[in-house]
C-alpha positions as CSV (number, residue, x, y, z in Angstrom):
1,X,-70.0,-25.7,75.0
2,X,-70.4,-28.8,77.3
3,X,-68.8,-28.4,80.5
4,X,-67.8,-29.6,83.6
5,X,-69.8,-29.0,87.4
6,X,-67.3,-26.5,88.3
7,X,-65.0,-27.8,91.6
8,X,-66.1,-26.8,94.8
9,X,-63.1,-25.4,96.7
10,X,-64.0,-25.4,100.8
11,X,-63.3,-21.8,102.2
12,X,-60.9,-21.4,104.8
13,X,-60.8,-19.4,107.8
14,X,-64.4,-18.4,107.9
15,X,-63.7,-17.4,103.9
16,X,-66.7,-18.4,101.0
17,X,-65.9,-21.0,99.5
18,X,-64.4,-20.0,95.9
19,X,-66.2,-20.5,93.3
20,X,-64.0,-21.4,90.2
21,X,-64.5,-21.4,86.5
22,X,-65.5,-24.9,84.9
23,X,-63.7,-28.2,83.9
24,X,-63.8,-28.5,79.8
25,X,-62.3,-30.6,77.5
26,X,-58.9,-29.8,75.2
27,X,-60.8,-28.8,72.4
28,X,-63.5,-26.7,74.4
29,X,-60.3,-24.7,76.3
30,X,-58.3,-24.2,72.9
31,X,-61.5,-22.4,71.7
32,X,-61.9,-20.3,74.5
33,X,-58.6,-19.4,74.8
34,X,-58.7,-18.5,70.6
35,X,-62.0,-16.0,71.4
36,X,-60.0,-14.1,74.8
37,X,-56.7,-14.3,72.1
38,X,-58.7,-11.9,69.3
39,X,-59.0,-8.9,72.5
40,X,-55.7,-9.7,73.7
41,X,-54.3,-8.9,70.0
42,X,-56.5,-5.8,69.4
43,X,-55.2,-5.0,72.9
44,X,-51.3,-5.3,71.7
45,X,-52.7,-3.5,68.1
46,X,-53.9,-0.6,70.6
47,X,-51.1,-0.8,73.0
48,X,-48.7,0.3,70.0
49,X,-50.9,2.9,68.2
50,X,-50.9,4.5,71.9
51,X,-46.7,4.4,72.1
52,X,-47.1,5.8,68.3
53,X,-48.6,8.6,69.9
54,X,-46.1,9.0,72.8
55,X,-43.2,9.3,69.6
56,X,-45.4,12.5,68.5
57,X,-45.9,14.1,71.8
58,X,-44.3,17.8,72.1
59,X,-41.4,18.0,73.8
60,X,-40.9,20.5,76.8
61,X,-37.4,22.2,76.6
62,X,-36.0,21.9,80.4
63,X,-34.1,25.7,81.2
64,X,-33.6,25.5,84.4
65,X,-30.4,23.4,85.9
66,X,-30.7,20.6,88.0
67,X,-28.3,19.2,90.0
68,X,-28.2,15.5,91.2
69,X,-25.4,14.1,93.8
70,X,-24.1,10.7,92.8
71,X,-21.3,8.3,93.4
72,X,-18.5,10.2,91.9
73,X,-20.0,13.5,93.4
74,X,-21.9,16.4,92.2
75,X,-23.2,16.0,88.4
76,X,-26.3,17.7,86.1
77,X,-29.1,16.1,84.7
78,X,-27.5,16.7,81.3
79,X,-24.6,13.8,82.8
80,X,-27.5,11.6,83.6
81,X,-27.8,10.7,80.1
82,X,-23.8,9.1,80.2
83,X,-23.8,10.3,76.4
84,X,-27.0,8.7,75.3
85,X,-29.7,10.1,73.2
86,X,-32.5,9.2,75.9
87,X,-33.2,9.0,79.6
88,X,-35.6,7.9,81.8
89,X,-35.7,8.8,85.4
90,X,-37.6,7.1,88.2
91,X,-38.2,9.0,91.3
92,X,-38.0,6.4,94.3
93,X,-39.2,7.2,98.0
94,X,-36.2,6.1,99.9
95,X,-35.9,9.4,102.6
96,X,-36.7,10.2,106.1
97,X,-40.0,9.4,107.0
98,X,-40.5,7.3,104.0
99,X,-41.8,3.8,105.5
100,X,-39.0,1.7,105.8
101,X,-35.8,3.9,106.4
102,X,-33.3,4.0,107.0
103,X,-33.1,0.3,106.3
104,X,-35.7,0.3,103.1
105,X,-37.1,2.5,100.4
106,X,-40.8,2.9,99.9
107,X,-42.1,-1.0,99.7
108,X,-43.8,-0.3,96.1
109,X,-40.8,1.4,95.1
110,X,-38.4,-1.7,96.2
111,X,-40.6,-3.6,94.6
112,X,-40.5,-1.7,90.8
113,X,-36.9,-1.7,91.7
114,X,-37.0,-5.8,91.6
115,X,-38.5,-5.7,88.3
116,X,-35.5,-3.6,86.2
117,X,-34.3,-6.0,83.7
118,X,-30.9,-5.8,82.2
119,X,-29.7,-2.2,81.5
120,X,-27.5,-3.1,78.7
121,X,-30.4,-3.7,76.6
122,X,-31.7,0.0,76.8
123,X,-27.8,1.0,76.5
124,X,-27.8,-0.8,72.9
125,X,-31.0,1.5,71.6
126,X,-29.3,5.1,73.4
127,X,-31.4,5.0,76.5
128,X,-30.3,5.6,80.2
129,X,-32.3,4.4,82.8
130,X,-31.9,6.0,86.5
131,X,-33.1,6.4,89.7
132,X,-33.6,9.1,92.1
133,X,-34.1,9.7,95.4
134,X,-33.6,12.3,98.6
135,X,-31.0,10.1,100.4
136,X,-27.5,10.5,100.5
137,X,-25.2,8.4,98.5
138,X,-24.3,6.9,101.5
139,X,-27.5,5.6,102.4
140,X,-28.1,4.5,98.8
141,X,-25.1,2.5,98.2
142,X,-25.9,0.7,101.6
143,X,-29.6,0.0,99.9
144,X,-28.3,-1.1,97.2
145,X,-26.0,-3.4,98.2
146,X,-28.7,-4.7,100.5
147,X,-30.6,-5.5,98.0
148,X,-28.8,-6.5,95.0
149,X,-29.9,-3.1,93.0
150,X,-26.1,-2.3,91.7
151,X,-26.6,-2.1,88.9
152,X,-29.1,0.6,88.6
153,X,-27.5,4.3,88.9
154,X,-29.3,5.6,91.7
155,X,-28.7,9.5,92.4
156,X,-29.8,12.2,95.1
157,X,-32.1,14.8,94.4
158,X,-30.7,17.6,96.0
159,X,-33.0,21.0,93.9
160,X,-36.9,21.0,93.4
161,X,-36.0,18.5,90.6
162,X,-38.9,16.4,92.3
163,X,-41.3,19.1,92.8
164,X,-41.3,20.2,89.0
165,X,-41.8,17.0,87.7
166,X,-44.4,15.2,89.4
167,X,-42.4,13.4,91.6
168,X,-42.1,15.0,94.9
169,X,-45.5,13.0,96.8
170,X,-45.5,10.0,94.2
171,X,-43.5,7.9,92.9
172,X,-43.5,8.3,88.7
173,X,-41.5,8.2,85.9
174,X,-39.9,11.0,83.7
175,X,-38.8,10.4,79.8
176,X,-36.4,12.9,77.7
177,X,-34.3,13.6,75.0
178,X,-31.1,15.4,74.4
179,X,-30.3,17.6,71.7
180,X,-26.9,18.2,72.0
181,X,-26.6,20.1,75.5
182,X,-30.6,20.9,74.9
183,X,-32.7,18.9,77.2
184,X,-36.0,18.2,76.5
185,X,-39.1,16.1,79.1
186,X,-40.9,13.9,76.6
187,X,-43.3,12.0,78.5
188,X,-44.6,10.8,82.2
189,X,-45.8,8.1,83.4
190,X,-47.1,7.3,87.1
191,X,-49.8,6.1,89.5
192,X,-50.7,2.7,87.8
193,X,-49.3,3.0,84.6
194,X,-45.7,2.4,86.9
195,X,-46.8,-1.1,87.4
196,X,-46.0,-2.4,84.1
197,X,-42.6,-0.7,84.1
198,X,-39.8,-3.4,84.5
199,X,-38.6,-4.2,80.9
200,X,-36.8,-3.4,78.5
201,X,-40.4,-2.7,76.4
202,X,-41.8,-0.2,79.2
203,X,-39.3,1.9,79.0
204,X,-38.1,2.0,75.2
205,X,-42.3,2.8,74.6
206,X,-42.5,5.9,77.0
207,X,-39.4,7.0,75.0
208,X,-39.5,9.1,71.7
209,X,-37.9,7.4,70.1
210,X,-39.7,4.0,71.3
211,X,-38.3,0.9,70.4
212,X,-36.3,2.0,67.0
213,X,-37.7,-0.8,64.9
214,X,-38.8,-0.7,61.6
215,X,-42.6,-2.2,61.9
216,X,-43.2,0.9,64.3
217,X,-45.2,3.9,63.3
218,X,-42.6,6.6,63.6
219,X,-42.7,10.3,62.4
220,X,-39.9,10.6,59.5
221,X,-36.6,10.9,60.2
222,X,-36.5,8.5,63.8
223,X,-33.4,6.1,63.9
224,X,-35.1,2.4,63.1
225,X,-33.1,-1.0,62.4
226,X,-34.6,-4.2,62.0
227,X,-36.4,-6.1,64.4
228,X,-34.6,-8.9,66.5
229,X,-31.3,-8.3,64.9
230,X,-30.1,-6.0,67.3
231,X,-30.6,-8.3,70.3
232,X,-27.6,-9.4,71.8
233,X,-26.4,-11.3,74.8
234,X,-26.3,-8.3,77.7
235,X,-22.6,-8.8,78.1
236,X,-22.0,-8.9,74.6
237,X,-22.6,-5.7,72.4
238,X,-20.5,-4.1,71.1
239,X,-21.6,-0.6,70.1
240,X,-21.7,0.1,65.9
241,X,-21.7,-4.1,65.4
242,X,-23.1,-5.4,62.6
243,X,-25.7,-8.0,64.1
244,X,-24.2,-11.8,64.4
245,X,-25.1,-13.6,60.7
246,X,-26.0,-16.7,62.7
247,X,-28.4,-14.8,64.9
248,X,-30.2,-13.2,61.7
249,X,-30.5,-16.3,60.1
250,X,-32.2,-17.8,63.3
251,X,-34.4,-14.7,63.8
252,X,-35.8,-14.9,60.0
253,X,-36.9,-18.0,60.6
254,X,-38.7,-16.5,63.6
255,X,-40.2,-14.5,61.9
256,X,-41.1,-16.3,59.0
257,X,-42.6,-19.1,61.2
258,X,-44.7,-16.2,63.1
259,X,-46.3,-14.4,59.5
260,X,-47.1,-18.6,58.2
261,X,-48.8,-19.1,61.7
262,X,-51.2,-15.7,61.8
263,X,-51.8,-16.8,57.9
């Protein structure tokens, strides 16, 4: 590969000067970025044999009773769920003596907080996302009218829900299932692995269940629809629809324009 003298870049405020990669031509940075494109697939191919193993995890059957406070007053965690199959709870640091109060929560967890996408996505594949934290309601609705969070149910850990479950020094979150009335923990994530929790694929792969889509690697049995076709505008589905023809005539073509291209 012919390249380019790399630019020099001054430093600044007594900084070394940086020292960035080189200058190459079209075709020279179309082939690099074809050789870093082979890891980054095997890195997606690995990424999904790992959440394939999350959906075959044993579950942990939760006896004891926990109660949470929340807007409408004192509920379990079994309510958490609001009649889904799934829920995932995140344990934020918004308390006395957490950095911040009373007029923030815990910057990194205000800053996870920033990241949750649409809820109504989750909703559509039977998952409830939440968030919990020591504060009273009070204190929470204030935070999260502050800072634009309302749309994320945010309840008050008022047991040792936190100290049973990771959560009560760090931050982390919690993945179960329902069985009826039968709750089960299904998988944790924390430390790093919280940074890339945000969307609507972070959460659905620490679930059991995962995504519910028929390319996955799923044990028997696990509900699984059709890629893309379930998508819907956030403010549009409708639970039990049949996915909109016009959508699943756009998709396929998607996808068929995806398979020509990796052929």
């Amino acid at each position: 590969m012919t390249t380019n003298k790399s630019p020099e870049k001054s430093g600044k405020d007594g900084q070394p000067a940086m020292k960035t990669p080189p200058v190459v031509s079209r075709h020279e940075w179309e082939a690099a970025r074809e050789q870093l494109l082979v890891k980054e697939k095997a890195l997606t191919r690995a990424r999904d044999a790992l959440a394939a193993e999350r959906r075959r995890m044993p579950w942990l059957a939760v006896e004891k009773a926990y109660a949470f406070d929340g807007p409408q007053g004192r509920v379990s965690l079994l309510d958490l769920f609001e009649g889904r199959r799934q829920l995932v709870i995140y344990r934020a640091f918004f308390e006395p003596g957490v950095h911040g109060w009373p007029e923030h929560a815990c910057i990194g967890c205000s800053l996870g907080a920033d990241q949750v996408s649409h809820l109504a996505h989750l909703h559509a594949r039977d998952t409830t996302l939440v968030y919990a934290s020591r504060a009273p309601q009070a204190d929470i609705a204030r935070l999260k009218a502050r800072m634009g969070w309302e749309m994320i149910p945010w309840y008050t850990i008022t047991d040792s829900f936190d100290a049973d479950f990771g959560v009560d020094e760090w931050h982390g979150h919690n993945a179960f299932i329902r069985d009826g009335e039968r709750v089960f923990r299904t998988y944790f994530i924390n430390g790093r692995g919280d940074e890339a929790m945000g969307t609507v694929w972070s959460y659905l792969d620490m679930t059991a269940l995962g995504r519910q889509e028929t390319w996955e690697d799923s044990p028997e049995g696990y509900p699984q629809s059709r890629p893309y076709k379930w998508w819907n505008w956030h403010d549009t589905y409708v639970p039990g629809a049949a996915p909109d023809p016009k959508w699943v005539e756009v998709s396929d073509a998607g996808e068929a324009a995806f398979r020509k291209h990796d052929e």
